[in-house]
N, C-alpha and C positions, 0 to 999 in steps of 0.2 A: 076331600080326597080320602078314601078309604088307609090305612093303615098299609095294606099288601101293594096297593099302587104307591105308596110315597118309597118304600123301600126298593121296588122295581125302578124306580128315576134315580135314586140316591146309587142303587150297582150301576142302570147305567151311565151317569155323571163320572164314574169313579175308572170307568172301562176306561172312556173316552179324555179322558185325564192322562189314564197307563198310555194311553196307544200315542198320543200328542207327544209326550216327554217320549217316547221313544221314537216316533218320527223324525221329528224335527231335526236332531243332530245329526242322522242320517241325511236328510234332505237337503242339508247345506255343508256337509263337510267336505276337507277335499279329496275330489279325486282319487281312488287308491293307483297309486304308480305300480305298472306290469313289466318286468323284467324283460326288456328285448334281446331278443334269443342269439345269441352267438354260436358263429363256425366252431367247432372240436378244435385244438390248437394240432396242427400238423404231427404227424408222426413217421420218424424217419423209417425205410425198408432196412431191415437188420443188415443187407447184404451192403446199404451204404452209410454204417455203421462203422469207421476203421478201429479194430482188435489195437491197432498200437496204442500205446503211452503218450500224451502229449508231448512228451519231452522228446519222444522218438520224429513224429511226425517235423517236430519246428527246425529238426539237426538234419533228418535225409534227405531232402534236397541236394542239401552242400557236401554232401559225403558220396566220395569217388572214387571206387575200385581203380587202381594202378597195377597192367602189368608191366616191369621191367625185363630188358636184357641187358646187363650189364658184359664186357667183355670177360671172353674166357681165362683170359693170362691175368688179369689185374690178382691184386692181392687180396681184395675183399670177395672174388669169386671162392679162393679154397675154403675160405671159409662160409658164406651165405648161399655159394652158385650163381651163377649164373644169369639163370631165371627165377625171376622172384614176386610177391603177390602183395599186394598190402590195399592201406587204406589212405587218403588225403583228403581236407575238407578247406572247403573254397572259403577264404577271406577277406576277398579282395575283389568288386566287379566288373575289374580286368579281367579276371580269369586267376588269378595267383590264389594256389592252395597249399597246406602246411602239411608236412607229413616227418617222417624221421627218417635220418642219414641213412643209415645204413641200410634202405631199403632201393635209397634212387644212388650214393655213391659208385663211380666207375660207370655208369648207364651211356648204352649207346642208342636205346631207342624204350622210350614211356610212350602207354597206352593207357589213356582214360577211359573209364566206363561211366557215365551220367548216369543218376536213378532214371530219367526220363525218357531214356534205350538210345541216346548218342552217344558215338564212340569214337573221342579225337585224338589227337595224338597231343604230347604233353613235354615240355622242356625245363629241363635243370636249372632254375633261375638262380638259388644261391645254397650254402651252408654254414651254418653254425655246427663245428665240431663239437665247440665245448658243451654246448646245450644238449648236441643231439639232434637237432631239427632241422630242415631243411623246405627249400620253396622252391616250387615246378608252379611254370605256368600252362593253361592247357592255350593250345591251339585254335584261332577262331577268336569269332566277334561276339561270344554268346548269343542271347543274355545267357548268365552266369547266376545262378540263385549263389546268395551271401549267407553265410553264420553268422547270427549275432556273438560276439563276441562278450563274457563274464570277467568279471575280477579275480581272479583265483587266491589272490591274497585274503580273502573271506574265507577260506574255507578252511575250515580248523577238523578237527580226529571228529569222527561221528557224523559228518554231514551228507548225505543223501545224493547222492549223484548218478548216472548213469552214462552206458558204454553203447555205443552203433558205429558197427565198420561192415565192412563190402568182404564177404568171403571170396574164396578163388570160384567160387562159382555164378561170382557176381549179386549173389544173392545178401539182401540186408540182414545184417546179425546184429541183434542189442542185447543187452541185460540190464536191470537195477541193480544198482552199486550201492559202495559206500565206500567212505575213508576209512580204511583201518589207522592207520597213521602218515604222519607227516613229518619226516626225518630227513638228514645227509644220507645220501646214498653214494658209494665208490662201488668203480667195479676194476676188471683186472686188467683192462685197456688203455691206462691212465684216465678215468674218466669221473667224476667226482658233480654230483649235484647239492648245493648248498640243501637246497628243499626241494623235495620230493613228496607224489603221493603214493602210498600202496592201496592201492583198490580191490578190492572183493566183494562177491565171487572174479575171477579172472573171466574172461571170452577168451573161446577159443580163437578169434585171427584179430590177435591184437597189433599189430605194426602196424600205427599209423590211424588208429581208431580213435575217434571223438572222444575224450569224455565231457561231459555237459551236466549242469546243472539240475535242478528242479524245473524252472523255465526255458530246459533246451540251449542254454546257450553255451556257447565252449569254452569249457576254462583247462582243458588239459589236452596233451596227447600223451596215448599209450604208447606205450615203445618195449615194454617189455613182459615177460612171464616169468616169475619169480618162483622158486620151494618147490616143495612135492606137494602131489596132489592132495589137498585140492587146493590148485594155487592162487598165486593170485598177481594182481596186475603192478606195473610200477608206470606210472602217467608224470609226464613231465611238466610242471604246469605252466600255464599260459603268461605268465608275467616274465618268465624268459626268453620268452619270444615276441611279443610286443611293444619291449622299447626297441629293437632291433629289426623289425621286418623290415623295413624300409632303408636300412642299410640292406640288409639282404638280398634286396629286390636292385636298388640302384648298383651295389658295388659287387654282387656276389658273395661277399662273405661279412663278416663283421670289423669294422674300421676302424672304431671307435676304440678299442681295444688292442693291447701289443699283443701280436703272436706269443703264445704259448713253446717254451720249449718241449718236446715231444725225443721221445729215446725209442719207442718203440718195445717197450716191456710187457711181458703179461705176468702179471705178480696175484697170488692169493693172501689175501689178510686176517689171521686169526689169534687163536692163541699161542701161537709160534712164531708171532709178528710178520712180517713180509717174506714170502717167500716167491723165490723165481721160480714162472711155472709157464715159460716159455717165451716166444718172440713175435713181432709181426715181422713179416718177411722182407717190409719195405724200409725197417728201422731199423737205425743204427749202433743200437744195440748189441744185434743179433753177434755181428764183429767183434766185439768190444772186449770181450774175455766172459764175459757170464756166462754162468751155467745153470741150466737146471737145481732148481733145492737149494741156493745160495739165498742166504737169510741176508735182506734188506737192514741198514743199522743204520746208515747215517748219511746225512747229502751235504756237501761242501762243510763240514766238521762239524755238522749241527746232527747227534744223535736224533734217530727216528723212532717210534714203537710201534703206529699205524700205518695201516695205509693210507689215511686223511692227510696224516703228518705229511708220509713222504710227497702226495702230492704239493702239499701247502709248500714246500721247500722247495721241491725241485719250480711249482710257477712262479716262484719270484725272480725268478732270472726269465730271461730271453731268450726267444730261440737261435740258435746259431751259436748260443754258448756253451762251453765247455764245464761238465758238470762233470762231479767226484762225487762216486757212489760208491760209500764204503759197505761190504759184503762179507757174511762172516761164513766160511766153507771150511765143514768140520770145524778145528779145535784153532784155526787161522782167521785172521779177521784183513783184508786187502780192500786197497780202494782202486776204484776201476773209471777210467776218467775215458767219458765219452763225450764227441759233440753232438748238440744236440742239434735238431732240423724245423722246419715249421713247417707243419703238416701240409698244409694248403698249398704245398709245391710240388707235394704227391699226387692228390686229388684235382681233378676238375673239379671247380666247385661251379660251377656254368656251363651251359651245350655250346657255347661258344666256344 
């Protein structure tokens, strides 16, 4: 074989060599796997997209515009009126919802407004004066959407919370909140909360407005608007009213507990310690000899400085007793002895 023929077999030996080694492992390997094609994962219409807060959505349900008419002569009308708007939120699948006194007291007829555009009529089931809070049941067999219910005793200065109540126009108002603090709070009514929260920013129709957690659930009611603008809220919280609904619901008021004696004062507390700065109309007091601008000092010989004090003193006694409130007017110091009454004889605390 010529020289030029043996090198033409030896390329191609060498071809057929390359092209084998590259075959074969093709020829038997496995399979290449093809991704099978999946549906686009859904995408919601912006328009059923809801703009609220989770927190907001999981509380409206249970939050219930209340309009009241309370009678015109009672004593909480000169001061509240009459007719009056607030908020209540269902805690109970009876139909029983919480809201604050001073919204349903003296009421001759409640009107519920449902987020769900039902509009029942609603009844006085009990009161806690001391707390503040009160329970109406609405009318009817539902169903009733429920609030879950929080611990408020968790909630320390700083944490995160949020405000939804029914304006007079029925319309749902919320805001994000926050604890500014958690304090005793008095006010000039005899009224006195061991713990309290102030919440900010405030809502404007606060009585009776949810506040709720980060997961919606309720651990306070609003009940008041506290300073100057911009203010802010004062929320009662829900551990005062949880061991006690169900007195409230069976007995109308709180049972477990002695009546408070109640005088009927409205006192300011500052750096001029107690001063008289008027009466409730229904208290017994009003009679009693006090006068406007008579500085508070001391209840049954036990000097006072605050207003905490004088309440701490005057509820250790009972209602129906006679309490010595020493007053100091001008440059004279007199002690002025009134009986005292339990409020709950004033108030219906039931539509019964």
């Amino acid at each position: 074989m010529h020289t030029a023929d043996r090198r033409m077999t030896r390329r191609m030996c060498t071809a057929i060599v390359v092209a084998a080694a590259l075959w074969l492992p093709l020829r038997f390997a496995a399979p290449t796997a093809t991704a099978v094609p999946r549906p686009a994962p859904p995408r919601l219409a912006p328009n059923a997209v809801s703009a609220m807060p989770s927190y907001v959505r999981r509380i409206e349900p249970a939050v219930v515009g209340l309009r009241v008419k309370a009678r015109a002569d009672a004593p909480s009308s000169q001061r509240l009126g009459a007719r009056r708007a607030g908020s209540a939120v269902i805690f109970d699948a009876r139909g029983y919802a919480v809201t604050v006194t001073y919204l349903i007291v003296d009421a001759e007829s409640i009107e519920a407004q449902l987020r769900d555009g039902r509009l029942v009529r609603a009844e006085v089931t009990g009161m806690d004066l001391e707390s503040g809070l009160a329970v109406v049941r609405l009318a009817g067999n539902g169903p009733w959407p429920v609030a879950s219910l929080g611990d408020s005793r968790d909630l320390l200065t700083g944490a995160r919370t949020g405000t939804v109540a029914v304006d007079e126009d029925d319309d749902l108002v919320h805001t994000a909140s926050t604890i500014e603090g958690v304090r005793r709070f008095s006010a000039s009514w005899e009224y006195m909360l061991d713990r309290a929260f102030i919440v900010a920013p405030a809502i404007s129709s606060w009585g009776g407005s949810a506040l709720v957690d980060e997961q919606g659930r309720l651990v306070g009611i609003v009940s008041l608007r506290l300073g100057d603008a911009p203010h802010v809220n004062l929320a009662i919280p829900l551990e005062t009213f949880v061991p006690v609904k169900d007195e409230l619901i069976a007995a109308g008021r709180v049972t477990s507990r002695r009546p408070r004696p109640w005088l009927g004062l409205l006192t300011i507390g500052g750096d001029d310690g107690i001063v008289v700065d008027g009466f409730n109309d229904a208290g017994p007091a009003r009679a009693a000899g006090f006068r406007r601008g008579d500085r508070i000092v001391g209840v049954d010989g036990v000097r006072v400085a605050t207003q905490e004090e004088f309440y701490e003193r005057l509820w250790r006694r009972r209602a129906g007793d006679t309490i010595d409130v020493a007053v100091r007017r001008g440059d004279t110091e007199r002690v002025i002895s009134v009986r005292s009454v339990d409020r709950y004889t004033l108030y219906r605390s039931t539509s019964h």
